[in-house]
C-alpha positions in Angstrom: 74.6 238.6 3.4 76.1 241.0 1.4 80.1 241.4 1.1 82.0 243.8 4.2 83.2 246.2 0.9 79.3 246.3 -1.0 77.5 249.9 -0.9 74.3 249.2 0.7 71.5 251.8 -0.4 70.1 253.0 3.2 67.0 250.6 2.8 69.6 247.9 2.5 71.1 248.9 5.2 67.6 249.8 7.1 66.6 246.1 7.0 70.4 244.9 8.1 70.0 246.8 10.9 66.4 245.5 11.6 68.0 242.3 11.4 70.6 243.0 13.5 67.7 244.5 16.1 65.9 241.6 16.7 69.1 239.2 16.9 70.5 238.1 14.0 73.9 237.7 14.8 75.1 237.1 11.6 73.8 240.9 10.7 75.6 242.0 14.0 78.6 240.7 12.6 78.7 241.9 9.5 77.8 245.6 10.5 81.1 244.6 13.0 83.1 243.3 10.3 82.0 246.0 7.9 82.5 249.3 10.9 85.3 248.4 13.0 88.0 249.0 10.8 87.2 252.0 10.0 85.6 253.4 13.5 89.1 252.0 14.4 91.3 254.1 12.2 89.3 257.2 13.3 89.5 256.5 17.0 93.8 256.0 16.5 93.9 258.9 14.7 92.1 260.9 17.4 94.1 259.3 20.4 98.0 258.2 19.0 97.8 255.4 21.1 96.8 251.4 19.1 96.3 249.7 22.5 93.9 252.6 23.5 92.2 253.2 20.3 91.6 249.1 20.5 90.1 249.4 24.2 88.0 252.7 23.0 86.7 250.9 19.8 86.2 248.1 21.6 83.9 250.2 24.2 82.5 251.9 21.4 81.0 248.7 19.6 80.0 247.8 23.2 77.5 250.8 23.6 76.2 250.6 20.0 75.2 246.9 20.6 73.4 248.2 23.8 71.9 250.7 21.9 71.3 249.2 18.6 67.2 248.5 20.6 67.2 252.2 20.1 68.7 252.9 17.0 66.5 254.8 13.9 67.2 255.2 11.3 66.7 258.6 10.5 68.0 259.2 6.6 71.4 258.9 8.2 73.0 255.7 7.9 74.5 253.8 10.7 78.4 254.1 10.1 77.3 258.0 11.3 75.7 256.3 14.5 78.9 254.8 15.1 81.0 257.5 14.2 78.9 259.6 16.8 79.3 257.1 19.3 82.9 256.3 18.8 83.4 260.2 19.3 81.6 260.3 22.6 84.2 257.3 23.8 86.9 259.5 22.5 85.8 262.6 24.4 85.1 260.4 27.4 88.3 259.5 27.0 89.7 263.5 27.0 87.6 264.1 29.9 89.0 261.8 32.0 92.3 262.9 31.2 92.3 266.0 31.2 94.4 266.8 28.6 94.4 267.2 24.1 94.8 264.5 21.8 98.9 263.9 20.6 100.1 262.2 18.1 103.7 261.5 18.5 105.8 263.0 16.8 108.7 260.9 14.5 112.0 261.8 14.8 113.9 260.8 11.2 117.1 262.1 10.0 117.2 261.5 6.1 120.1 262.2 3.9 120.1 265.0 0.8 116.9 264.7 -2.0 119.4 263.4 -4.5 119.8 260.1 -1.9 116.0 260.0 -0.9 114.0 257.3 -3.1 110.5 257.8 -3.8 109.3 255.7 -1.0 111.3 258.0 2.1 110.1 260.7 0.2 106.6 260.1 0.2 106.9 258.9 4.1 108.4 262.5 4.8 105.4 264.1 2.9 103.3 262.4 4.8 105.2 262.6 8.0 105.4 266.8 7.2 101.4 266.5 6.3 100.6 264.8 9.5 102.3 267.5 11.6 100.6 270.4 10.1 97.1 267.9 10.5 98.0 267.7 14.0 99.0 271.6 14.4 94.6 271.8 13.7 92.3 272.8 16.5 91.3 269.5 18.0 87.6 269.9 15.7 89.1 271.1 13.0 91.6 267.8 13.3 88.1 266.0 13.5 86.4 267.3 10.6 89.5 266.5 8.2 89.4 262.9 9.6 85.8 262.4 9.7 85.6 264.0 6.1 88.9 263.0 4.2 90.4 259.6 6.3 87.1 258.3 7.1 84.8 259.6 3.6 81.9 260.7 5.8 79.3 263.0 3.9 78.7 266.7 4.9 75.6 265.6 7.2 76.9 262.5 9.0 80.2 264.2 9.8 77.7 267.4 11.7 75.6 264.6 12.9 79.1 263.2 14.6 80.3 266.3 15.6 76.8 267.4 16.6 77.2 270.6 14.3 75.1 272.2 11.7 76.1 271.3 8.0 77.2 275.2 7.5 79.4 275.2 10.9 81.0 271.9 9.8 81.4 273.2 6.1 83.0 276.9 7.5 85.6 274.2 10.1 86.6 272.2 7.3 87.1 275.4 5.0 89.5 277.0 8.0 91.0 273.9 8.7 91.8 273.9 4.8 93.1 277.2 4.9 95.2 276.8 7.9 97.0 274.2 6.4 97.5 275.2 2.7 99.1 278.0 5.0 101.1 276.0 7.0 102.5 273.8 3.8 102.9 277.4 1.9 105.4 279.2 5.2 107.2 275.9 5.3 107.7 275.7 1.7 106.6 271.5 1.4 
């Protein structure tokens, strides 16, 4: 079995998932070991919420071990299955509802620069980046997750998002310019 970090080339990963078809639970857990983490920090990241982004993962590895019967491989590897289906939970989720994704918001008071250390700095960077993520159009949140948090290729991302490679590739450029925008007005 090969290591949870290892690149797999996609025949690697072809017969895992073969593997994993007909059984093997020691594939199943590996492709678990290897995905949740990750499907994980996309779901939080969509929803604000741990305890919810736990439930919808959970749900989420749920349907693809239904589906995993079904699954082909079709030159797009599994994490993008997953991705796909972690989305659908996600949306579900919305649906049901019937409101936007949040992220709270943190209130911090911080003294002068001169007093700020480099670690409360860099935590109000990110803090500042993080509000101007969330001030994204819900896809164009998605597409900065799926392509810079979560390292998902071009095609996999549209494949998520169910969106040609050009559409995703304009979103990602606007959601780009929208916040270079945002950073520039607010002087960060």
């Amino acid at each position: 079995m090969p290591s949870d970090e290892s690149v797999l080339s996609l025949q690697e990963e072809a017969a895992l998932v073969a593997r994993a078809q007909q059984g093997d639970e020691s594939a199943v857990s590996w492709l678990y070991r290897r995905y949740a983490p990750r499907i994980y920090g996309y779901v939080a990241s969509r929803v604000g919420d741990p305890s919810l982004a736990d439930d919808l993962t959970s749900d989420a590895f749920l349907r693809a071990l239904e589906g995993l019967p079904q699954f082909e491989q079709r030159g797009i590897s599994i994490s993008a299955w997953l991705y796909r289906i972690a989305h659908d939970r996600v949306a579900d989720h919305f649906r049901r509802q019937a409101r936007r994704p949040t992220l709270p918001l943190e209130d911090e008071f911080l003294p002068a620069d001169d007093e700020i250390d480099g670690n409360i700095h860099a935590r109000l960077e990110m803090a500042q980046l993080g509000e101007a993520i969330r001030r994204l159009t819900p896809e164009q949140h998605q597409v900065i997750v799926l392509r810079f948090v979560a390292g998902l290729k071009l095609d996999e991302t549209a494949y998520i998002m169910q969106k040609s490679t050009a559409a995703v590739k304009m979103l990602q450029l606007r959601a780009l310019t929208r916040l270079r925008e945002w950073v520039a007005r607010s002087g960060y």
